[in-house]
N, C-alpha and C positions, 0 to 999 in steps of 0.2 A: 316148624311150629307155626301157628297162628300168626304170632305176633310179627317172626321174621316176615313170613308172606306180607302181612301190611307194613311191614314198612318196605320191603321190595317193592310195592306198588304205591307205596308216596314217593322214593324216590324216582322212580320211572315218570310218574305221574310230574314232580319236580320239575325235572329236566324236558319236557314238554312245555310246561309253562316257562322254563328260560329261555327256550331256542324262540318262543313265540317273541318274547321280547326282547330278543338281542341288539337287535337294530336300534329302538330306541333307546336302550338303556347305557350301550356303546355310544351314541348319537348325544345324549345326556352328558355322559363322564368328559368324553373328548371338549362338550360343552363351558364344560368348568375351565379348561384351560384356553378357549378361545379368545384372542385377546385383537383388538386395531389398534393401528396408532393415527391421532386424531389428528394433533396439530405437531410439527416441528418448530424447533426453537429457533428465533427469528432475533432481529436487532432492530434499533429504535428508526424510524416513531412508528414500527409495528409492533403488535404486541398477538403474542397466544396464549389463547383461553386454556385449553386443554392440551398440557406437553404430555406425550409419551404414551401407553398402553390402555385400551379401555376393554372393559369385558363387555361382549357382545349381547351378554344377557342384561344386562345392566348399565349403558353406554356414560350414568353418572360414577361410578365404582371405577376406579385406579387398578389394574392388574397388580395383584399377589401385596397391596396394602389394603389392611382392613377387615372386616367378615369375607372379602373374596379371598382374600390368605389363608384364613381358617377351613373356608369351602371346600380350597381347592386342594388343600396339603391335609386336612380331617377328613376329605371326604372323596373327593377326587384319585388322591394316588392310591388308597386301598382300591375302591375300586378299579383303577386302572389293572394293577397286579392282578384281581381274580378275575378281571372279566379276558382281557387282554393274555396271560400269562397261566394263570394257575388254570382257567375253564378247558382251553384247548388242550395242555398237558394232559388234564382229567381223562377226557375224552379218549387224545390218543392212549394213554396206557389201559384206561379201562378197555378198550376195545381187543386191544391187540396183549392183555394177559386173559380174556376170555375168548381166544380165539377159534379153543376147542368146543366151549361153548354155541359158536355163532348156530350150529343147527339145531340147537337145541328146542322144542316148542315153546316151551314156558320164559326161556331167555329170550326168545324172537318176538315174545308178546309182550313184554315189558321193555324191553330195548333196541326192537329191531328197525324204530326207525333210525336210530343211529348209523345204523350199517346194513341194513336191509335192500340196500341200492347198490351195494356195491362189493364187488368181488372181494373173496376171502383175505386175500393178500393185500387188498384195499381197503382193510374193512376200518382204519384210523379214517379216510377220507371226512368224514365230516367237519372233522379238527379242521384240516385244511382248508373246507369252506366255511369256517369262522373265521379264520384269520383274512382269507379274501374279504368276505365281510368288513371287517372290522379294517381295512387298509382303503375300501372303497369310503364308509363310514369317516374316517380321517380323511381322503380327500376331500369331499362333501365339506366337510364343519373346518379343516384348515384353509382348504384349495379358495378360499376366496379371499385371504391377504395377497397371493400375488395377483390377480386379477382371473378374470373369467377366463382366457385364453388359454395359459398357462393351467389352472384349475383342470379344464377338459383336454388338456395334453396330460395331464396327469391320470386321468381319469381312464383316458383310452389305453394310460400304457398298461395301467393294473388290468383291463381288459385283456389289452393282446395278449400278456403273461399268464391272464387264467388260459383262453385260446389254447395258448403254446399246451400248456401242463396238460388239459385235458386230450387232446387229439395224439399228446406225446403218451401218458400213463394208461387212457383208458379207462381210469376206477371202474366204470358203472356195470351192473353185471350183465345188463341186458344192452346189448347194442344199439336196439331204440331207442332207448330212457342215453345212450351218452352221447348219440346224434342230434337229438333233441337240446341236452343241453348245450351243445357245441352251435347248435342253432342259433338259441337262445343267447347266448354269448357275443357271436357274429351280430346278431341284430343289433343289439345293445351298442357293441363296438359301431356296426354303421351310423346309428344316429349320434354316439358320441361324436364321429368323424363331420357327419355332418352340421354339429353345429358347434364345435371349432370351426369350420370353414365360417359359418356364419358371423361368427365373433370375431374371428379375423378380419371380414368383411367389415364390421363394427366400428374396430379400429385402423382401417384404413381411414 
């Protein structure tokens, strides 16, 4: 009917507009729970301004006292669950109960960027490159309590690991398109590599 076709194509259309905004809106959530610790508690005749937790968005706000409490627990963990948990799940089941579908025309035109890269038997793969996402995304917005060093050793490991998974699995159905990104990968990882060395350097 009519009406199903348009809402086939809100949703499609949907999920387009999510992928576009994944990053920031992961980039956001992970935000709410970003917390430094300013000053440590000291003894006399020193004295600290600021003992214990502060949110980065807001360096006067006290972690998880206050409207940052409400932010982060009203607003924060739901989103965590759907963007983090309940999106990727989506994803891979929707993909992989319409598996008979993937050649479909009218399902490859509504959904086929989802899995239109990638072999039948890979055809969840996108799920997977959310969740990369979204682990690079956390190192970024956590990786800089323990310092810059450690930050881009974290950074390169999630690299090496996507590396590993792609040149291990393959997903992509065309052998250009997975060389490419295995490229693309390696490059990343070399300037990760390179500027750990550099921050190294730093703190030497």
């Amino acid at each position: 009917t009519h009406g199903f076709h348009l809402l086939d194509r809100l949703l499609g259309s949907a999920m387009v507009v999510v992928f576009v905004f994944i990053p920031s809106l992961v980039r956001t959530t992970f935000g709410l729970f970003a917390c430094v610790f300013v000053d440590s508690p000291t003894t006399e005749p020193y004295c600290a301004a600021a003992v214990g937790r502060y949110w980065i968005f807001d360096m006067d706000q006290q972690c998880f006292q206050g409207y940052h409490a409400r932010w982060a627990f009203g607003l924060g963990v739901p989103l965590l669950v759907v963007l983090c948990l309940v999106l990727p799940v989506a994803i891979a089941a929707f993909t992989l109960c319409n598996r008979s579908h993937l050649h479909t025309p009218a399902f490859r035109k509504h959904y086929g960027f989802l899995f239109g890269q990638y072999r039948a038997s890979c055809c969840f793969w996108e799920a997977v490159v959310l969740v990369q996402t979204m682990l690079l995304v956390a190192a970024a917005v956590f990786g800089f309590t323990v310092g810059p060093a450690f930050q881009t050793l974290i950074m390169s490991a999630l690299l090496v690991a996507t590396l590993v998974l792609l040149t291990v699995v393959r997903p992509h159905y065309h052998r250009q398109t997975g060389n490419l990104a295995i490229q693309s990968i390696g490059c990343l990882l070399f300037t990760s590599l390179v500027a750990q060395s550099l921050s190294t350097n730093d703190v030497r």
